[in-house]
N, C-alpha and C positions, 0 to 999 in steps of 0.2 A: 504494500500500500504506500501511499503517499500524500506529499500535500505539492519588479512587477515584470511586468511582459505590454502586450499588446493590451489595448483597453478593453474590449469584450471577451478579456482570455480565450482566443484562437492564437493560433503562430500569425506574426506578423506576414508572413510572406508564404500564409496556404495558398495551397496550390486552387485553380480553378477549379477541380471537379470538387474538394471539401468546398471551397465559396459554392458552387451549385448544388451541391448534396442538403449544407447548410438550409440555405434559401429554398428549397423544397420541401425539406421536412417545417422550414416558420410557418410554409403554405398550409401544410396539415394540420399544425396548431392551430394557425387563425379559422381554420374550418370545422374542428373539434370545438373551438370555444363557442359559436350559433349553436351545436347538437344541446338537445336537452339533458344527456351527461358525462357533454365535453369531456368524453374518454376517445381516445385515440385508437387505432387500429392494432391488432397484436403484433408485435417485434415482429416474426415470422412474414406477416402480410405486408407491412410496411418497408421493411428490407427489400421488398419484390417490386413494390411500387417503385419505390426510389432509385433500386440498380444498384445497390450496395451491398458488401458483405454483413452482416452481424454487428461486427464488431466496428466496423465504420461508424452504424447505427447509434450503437452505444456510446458510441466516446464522442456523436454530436448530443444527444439523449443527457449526458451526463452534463452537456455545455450549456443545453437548454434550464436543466433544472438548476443549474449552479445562479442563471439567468433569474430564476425565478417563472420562467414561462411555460415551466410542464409539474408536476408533482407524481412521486409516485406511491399506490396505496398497497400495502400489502397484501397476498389474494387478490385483490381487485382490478391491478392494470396502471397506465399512465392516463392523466389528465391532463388535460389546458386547462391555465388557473387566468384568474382574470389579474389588474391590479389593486394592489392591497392586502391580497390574499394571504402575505407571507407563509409563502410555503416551507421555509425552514423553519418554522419556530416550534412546532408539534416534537420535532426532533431533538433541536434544541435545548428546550427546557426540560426534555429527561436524560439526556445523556451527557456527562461531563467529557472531556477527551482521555482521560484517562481509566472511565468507565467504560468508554468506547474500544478502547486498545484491550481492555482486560476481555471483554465482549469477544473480542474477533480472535482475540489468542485461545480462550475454549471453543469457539467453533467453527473459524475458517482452515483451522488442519483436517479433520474430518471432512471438509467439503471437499480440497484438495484429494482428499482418498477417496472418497465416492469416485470422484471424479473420473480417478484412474481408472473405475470398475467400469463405468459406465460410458465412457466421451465416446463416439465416434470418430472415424477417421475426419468427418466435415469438422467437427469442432475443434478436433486438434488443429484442424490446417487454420482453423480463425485463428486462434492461438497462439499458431506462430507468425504468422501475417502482422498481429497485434506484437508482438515483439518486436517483428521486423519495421514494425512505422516509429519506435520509438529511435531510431536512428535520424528520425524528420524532426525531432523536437525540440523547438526555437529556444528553450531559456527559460519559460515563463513558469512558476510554479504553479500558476493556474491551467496551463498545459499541461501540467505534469499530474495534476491531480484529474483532471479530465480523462488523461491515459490510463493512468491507474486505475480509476473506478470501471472502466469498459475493461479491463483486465479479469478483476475481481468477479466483472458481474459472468464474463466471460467463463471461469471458472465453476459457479453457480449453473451458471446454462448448460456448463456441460454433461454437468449430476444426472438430468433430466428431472429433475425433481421439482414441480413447482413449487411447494411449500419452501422449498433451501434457495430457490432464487427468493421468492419474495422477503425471506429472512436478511437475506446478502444485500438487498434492493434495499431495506431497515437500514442496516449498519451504513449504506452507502450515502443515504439517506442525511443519516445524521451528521454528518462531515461535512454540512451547509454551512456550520456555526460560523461568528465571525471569529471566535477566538480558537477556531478550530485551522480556520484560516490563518490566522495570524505563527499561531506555532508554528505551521508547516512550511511557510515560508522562510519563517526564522532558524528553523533546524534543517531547513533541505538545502544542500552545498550539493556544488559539482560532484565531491566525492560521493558522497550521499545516494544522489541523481546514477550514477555509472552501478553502486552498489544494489540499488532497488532496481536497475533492471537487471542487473544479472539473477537478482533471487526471481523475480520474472521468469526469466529463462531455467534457471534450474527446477522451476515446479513446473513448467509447458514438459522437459524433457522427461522427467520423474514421470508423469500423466500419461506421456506418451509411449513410455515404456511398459503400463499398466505398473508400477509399482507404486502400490497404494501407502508402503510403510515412509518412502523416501520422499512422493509425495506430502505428507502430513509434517515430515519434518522439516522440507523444505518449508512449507508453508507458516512452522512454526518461528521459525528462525528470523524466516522476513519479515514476519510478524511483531518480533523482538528489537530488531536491528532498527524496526520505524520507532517504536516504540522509546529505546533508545534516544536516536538522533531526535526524535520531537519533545517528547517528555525530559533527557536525558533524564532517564530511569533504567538504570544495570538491575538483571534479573540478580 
């Protein structure tokens, strides 16, 4: 996991098709927001409309809600929120950052192991795909936490389990905060940035090997290592 850059936290110098992908999914929103309950099409359907893989999806999905202009409910899906709405603060006011960390360290190892049991060949290749665009990434921590969360959710998706996305979609959720923001900015260095994607890479690898035990630990580690650099808090 992880946490200025460009103003609307995109990379300064995305490429045209993110600027067209972007701008096609705002279209969806502003058309979800008229429905009477401004819920959005399923990931799956939506990925098809647009001509994007998944994991594109997600790490614009993740840039919208950081926006404030989608929200997502547990069980029940993505929303178009109007303004006002603050969509972060349900989250907010129950989770501290370090309730949040302690959260994801009992139960994002376990996702990672499902995972291995469960991912398909299509999800592994998102997987890596989402690894490989982390080579595109301008600087900004606001990019960086946008990557990350389409990582995680990534992860989640590949369970097949909808109750352990919508749980992961929570934890993702709540990393809206502004002081959740503010830490991760403050604790995420170059070094930092180079280290969180290698733990990246080593849980896609672990997953893809079906190794469920290696999985869980990588996942445990990167878990710690964030935990660490943002909190500094040594296990």
């Amino acid at each position: 996991m992880v946490a200025g850059g460009a103003k609307d936290g995109m990379p300064s110098a995305r490429s045209e098709r993110s600027t067209a992908l972007l701008r096609a999914l705002e279209d969806e929103v502003d058309r979800a927001v008229v429905r009477p309950d401004r819920r959005l099409p399923p990931e799956r359907v939506l990925s098809e409309t647009l001509g994007c893989t998944r994991g594109e999806l997600r790490r614009l999905m993740a840039h919208l809600e950081r926006e404030g202009k989608v929200t997502r409910h547990v069980g029940r899906g993505t929303y178009a929120t109007t303004p006002g709405e603050g969509v972060g603060a349900p989250a907010e006011s129950h989770y501290s950052p370090a309730a949040l960390m302690t959260t994801c360290l009992l139960f994002e190892p376990e996702v990672a192991a499902v995972a291995a049991m469960s991912a398909s060949q299509a999800d592994i290749r998102e997987l890596r795909q989402c690894i490989e665009r982390a080579a595109t990434l301008q600087g900004s921590w606001e990019e960086l936490e946008d990557w990350d969360i389409s990582m995680h959710r990534g992860f989640a998706a590949a369970t097949h389990n909808p109750d352990i996305v919508a749980m992961v979609d929570a934890l993702n959720s709540a990393r809206n905060s502004p002081l959740w923001s503010q830490l991760k900015s403050e604790g995420v260095t170059p070094a930092t940035r180079l280290c969180i994607q290698q733990e990246h890479a080593e849980i896609v690898d672990a997953i893809s090997s079906r190794d469920r035990s290696r999985a869980s630990a990588a996942m445990a580690r990167h878990i710690r290592s964030v935990r660490c650099a943002v909190l500094r808090l040594d296990d």
